[in-house]
N, C-alpha and C positions, 0 to 999 in steps of 0.2 A: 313019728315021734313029736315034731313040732306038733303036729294037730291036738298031739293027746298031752302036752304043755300048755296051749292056747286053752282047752276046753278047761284043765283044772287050776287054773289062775283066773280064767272066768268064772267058773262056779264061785272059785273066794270073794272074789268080787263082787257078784251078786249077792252072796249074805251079807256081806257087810251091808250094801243099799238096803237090803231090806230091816238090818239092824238099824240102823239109820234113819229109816224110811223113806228112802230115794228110791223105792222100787217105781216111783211115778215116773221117772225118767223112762225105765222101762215101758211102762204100761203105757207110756204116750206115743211111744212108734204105732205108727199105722196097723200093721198086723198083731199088736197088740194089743190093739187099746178096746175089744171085744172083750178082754182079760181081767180088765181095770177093777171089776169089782173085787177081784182076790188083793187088792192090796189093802181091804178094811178087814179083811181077816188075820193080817198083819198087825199079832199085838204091839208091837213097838209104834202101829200107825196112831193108837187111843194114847201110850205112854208119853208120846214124844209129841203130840200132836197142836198142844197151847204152851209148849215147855219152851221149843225151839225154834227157830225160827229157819227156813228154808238155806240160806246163808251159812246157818250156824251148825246144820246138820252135813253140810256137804265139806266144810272145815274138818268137823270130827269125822268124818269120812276119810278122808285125803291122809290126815294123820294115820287113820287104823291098817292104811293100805300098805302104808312104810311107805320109807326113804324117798323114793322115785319118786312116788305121787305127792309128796311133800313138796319135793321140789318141783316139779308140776304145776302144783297149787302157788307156788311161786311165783315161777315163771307168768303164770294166767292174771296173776293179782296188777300187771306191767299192763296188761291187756285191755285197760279200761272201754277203748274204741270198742269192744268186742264185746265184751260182759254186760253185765246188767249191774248198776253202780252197788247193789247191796251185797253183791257177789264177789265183785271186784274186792271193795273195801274188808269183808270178811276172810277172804283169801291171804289179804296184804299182811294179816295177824298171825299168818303159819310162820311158826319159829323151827327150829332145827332140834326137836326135840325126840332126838334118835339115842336112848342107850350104845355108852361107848363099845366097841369092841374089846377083845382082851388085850391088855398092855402085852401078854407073852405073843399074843399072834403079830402085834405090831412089830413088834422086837425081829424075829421070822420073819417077816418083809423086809426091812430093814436090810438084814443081814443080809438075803438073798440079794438085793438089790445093788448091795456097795461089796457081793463077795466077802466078808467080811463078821470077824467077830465084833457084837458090837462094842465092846468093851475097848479092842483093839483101833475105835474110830472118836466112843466119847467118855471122856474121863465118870460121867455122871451121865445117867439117864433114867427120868419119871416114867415107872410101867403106868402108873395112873393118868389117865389125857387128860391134860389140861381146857379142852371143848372137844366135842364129838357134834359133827354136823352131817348130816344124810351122805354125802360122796366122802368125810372122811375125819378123822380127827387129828389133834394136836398136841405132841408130848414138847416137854421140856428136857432140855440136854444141857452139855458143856462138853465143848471140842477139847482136843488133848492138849491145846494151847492157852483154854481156860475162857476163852470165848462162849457167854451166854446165848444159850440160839433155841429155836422152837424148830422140831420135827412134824411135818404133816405128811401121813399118809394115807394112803387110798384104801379104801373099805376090801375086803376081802371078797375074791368074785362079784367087783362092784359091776366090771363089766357086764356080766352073764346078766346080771339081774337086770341091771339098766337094758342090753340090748333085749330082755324078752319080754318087757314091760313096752318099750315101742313099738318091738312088733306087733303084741296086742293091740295097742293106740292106733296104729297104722291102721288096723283091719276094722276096726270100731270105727275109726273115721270115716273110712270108703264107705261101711254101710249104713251110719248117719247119713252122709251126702248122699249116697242112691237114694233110701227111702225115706228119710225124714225130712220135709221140706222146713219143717222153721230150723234146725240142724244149719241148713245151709246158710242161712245168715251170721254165723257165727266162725263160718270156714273151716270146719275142724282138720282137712287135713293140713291147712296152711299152720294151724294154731301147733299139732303135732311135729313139721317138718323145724319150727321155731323152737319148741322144748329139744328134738334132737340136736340142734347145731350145738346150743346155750349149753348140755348138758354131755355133749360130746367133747367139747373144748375145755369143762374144766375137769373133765379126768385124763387130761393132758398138765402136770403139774408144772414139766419143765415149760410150757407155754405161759402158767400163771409166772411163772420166773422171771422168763421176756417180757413181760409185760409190767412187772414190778421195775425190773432192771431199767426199763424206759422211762417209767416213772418217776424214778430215783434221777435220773440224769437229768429231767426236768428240772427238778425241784433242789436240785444237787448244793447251789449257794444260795436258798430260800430259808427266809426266818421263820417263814409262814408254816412248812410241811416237811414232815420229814417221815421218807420213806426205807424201810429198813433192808439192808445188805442181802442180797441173795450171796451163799457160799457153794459156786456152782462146783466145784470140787464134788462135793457129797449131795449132788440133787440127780435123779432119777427120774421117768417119764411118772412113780407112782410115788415116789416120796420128793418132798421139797428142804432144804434145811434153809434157814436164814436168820436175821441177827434174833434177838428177843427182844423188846423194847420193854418200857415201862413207863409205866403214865395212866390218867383217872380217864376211864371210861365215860365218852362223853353224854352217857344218858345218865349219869351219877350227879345231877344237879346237886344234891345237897352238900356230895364231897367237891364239887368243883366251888360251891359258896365261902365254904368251910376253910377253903386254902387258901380264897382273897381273888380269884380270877374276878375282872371286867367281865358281868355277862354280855352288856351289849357289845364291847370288842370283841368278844368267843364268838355271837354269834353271827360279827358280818365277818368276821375270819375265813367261817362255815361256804360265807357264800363267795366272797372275793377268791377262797380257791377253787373253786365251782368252775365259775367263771373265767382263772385265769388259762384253767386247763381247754375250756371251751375254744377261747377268742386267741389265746398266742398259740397252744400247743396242739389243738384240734386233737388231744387225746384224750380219757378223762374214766376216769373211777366209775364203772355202772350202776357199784353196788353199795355206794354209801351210806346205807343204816347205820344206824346211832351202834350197833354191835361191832362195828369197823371202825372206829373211831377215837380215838385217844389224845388224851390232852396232854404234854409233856412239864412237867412240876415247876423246869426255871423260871420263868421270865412271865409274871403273872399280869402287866401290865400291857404285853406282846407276845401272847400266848402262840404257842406250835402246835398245832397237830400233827399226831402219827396217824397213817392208814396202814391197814392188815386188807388180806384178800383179794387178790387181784386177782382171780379166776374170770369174771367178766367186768370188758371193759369197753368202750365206745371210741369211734375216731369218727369226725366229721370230714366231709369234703371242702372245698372253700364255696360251692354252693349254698350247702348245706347251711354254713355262718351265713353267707348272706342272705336265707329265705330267714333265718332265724334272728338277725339282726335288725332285718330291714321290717319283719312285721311286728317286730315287739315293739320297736318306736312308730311306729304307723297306731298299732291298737292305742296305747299310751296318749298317741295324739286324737283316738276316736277317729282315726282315716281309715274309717270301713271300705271305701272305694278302690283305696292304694293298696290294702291287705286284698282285694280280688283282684286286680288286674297286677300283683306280682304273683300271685298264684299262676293268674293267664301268662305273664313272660317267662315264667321259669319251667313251662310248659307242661304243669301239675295240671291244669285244669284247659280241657278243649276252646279253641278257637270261637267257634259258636258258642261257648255259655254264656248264657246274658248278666254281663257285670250285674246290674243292678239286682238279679236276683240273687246271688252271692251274696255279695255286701250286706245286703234285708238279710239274708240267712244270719249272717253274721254278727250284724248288730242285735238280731234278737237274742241271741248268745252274751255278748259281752258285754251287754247294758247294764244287766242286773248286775254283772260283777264289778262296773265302773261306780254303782251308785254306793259302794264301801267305801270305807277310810282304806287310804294306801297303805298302811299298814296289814291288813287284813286283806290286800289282794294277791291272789293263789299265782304265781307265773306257771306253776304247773298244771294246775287248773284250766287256765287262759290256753295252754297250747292243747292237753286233751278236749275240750269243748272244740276248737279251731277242728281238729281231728275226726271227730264224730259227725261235725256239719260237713268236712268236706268229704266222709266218706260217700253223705247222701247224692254230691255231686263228682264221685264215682272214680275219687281221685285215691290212688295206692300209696298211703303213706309210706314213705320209706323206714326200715325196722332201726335204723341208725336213731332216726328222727323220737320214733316210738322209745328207745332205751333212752334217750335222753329226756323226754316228756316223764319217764319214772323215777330217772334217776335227781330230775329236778324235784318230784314231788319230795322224796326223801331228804334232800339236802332244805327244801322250805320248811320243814318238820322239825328238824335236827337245830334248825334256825331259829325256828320259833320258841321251840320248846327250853331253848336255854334263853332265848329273850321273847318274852310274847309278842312286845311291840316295837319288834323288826320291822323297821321298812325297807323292803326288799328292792322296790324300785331304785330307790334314794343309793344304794348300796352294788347294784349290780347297772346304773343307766352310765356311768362313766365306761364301765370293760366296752360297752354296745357303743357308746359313740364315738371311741377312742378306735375300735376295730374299724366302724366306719369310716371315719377319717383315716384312715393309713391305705382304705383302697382305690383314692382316687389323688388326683396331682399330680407334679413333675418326677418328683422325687419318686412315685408308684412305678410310672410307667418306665424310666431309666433303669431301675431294677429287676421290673418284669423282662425288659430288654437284658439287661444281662445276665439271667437266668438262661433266657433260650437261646442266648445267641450262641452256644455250642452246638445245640437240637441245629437250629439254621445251616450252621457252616457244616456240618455232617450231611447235611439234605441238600446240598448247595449245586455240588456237582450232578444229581438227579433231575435239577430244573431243565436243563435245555433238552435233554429225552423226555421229561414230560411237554414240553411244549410242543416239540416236533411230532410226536404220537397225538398230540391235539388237533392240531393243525392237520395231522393225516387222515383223522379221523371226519374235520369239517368237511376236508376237500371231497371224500368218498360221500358225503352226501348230496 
């Protein structure tokens, strides 16, 4: 039965490529590429052929395939190390442009989920979704207490679909990597086992919960952000309910002018809370698009932002901050030397590489982007270029590192576009030296001490069994 699932989800597949004109992916495998001349008998290959561009064909691709492949194309557009930049950035323009389901079938979940009539749960409830996005959409409610709140649920046999669209991916990648060698440059099954975590965890809704709920705790007596109420009472692994918020959608530039907000305040807002989630709480938003983002109406002079969606999200190590601390002021200072030999201590990069050809790698990278005005330099930029050179020197960025290089990009975006001439350095070099300075000193190490000194005294009584086992062990030599 799988086999005769896999064959007729590929054949659809393959018409769309050739609707498309992507049959050339096809026809480039090895045992195919004797075949190559049948893809100019492909009238869509004369129709499409000066209209579209490579990029832009494999976009309306991704959309024709549905949901999955949507978010897919999502997922890949984060991938810049990986992609080819006209593919990546094309990708990064796939929107969630999935017709809702029926408000009646949502309703039906609903109910099943909370046992419950749902009448019996909310005084009011919008059958119309308020958005529909590939894994799920969002109505509008009111608790029987009269509390406005938004309902998200999960697409119907979202599962099914999602597990048999990876199984396919799974099988397409094994035989890219056997036969297709330029395939292997791009690791497809590592890029597939990536879309499955990303896309396993947020049809886990009660997980986006915990993850808001953390969120919120953060920011809990912050002027800066405000995250909205999960009401875990009525939340489910496929529906979520939580507060409603209200506020100007922060790519609505004209309504955000219109009301009197500071753009240049909005837009270092954007990044001081970027940053604050970085450098204090090592937790942070992955998914910051301008469509997650909202400006709250009071206080125009010390604006707040609301965040929606916390389906993916990022935590750093304390590594982590300090690979990413200590080479952003190293680049900054043009100390191409210091940014290769902390790659060499933190043991990214082998013992034998020879600093100095790093470094020359490196500067030939960040030269061109030092010769801009500071306003105009990318920090997301700055870390994917770092990325791409270091892959050549064989080093596995970590995927933490990688969701943060994306989720930067978006937040300098978001930045910009409500003020062009953000300077981001100016804006985000206090979180970076203020982090560094708090991890060294008296004060540092008295606290690191009395964090462990509990770990110690529990491991206390095991020292002199491990010495005597030591000592047993010399003497037997």
């Amino acid at each position: 039965m799988k086999f005769f699932t896999r064959f007729y989800r590929l054949a659809y597949i393959n018409l769309v490529l050739v609707r498309y004109n992507l049959d050339e992916i096809i026809f480039a495998m090895p045992w195919f590429y004797p075949l190559r001349f049948l893809s100019y008998l492909n009238p869509f290959y004369w129709i499409l052929k000066n209209k579209l561009t490579r990029a832009e064909r494999i976009r309306l691709a991704l959309e024709a395939l549905g949901p999955i492949f949507i978010k897919a194309g999502q997922i890949l557009s984060t991938r810049r190390d990986m992609l080819p930049d006209d593919i990546a950035e094309e990708l990064a323009k796939l929107q969630d442009r999935v017709p809702p389901f029926k408000g009646v079938e949502a309703q039906k979940i609903i109910e099943t989920a909370l046992k419950a009539k749902i009448t019996e749960v909310f005084s009011e409830f919008t059958l119309d979704a308020l958005a529909s996005a590939s894994i799920a959409q969002v109505h509008a409610a009111t608790l029987m207490d009269g509390r406005a709140v938004v309902v998200k649920v999960l697409r119907p046999h979202i599962h099914k679909i999602i597990e048999r669209d990876l199984d396919l991916f799974s099988v397409l990648a094994g035989l890219a990597e056997r036969y297709w060698k330029r395939a292997r440059q791009f690791k497809p099954k590592e890029i597939v086992a990536e879309i499955r975590d990303t896309l396993l965890d947020e049809l886990d809704l009660m997980r986006e919960g915990a993850n808001a709920s953390q969120l919120r705790r953060n920011f809990l007596h912050s002027d800066k952000l405000y995250i909205p109420e999960i009401y875990w009472h009525y939340c489910r692994a496929n529906m979520l309910v939580m507060e409603r918020i209200e506020g100007i959608p922060i790519y609505n530039i004209d309504a955000l002018k219109e009301a009197g907000f500071n753009m240049k305040n909005l837009s270092e807002r954007v990044i001081e809370i970027f940053f604050t989630q970085i450098f204090r709480d090592s937790f942070f938003h992955a998914d910051m698009h301008p469509g997650n983002i909202f400006v709250a109406r009071e206080n125009l002079l010390n604006p707040k932002l609301i965040a929606v969606d916390f389906g993916i999200m990022g935590s750093l190590s304390a590594n982590d901050k300090r690979y990413l601390a200590d080479n952003l002021m190293a680049f900054f200072k043009k100390n191409y030397q210091r940014v290769a030999e902390l790659h060499i201590a933190c043991g990214w990069l082998s013992k034998e590489t020879r600093v100095d050809q790093f470094e020359g790698a490196i500067r030939a990278v960040c030269e061109p982007i030092f010769e801009r005005p500071q306003r105009e330099i990318s920090f997301g930029q700055l870390l994917l270029r770092l990325f791409q050179t270091a892959r050549r020197f064989n080093i596995n960025i970590q995927p933490q590192l990688i969701l943060l290089q994306k989720t930067l990009l978006n937040v300098e975006g978001v930045g910009r576009q409500i003020y062009p001439d953000l300077d981001l350095w100016t804006t985000a070099a206090p979180f970076v030296e203020r982090w560094l300075k708090q991890q060294v000193g008296f004060k540092v190490f008295f606290r690191r001490v009395r964090e462990n000194l509990p770990y110690w005294l529990e491991k206390m009584p095991e020292i002199p069994d491990l010495i005597y086992a030591f000592l047993s062990k010399n003497e037997s030599l």
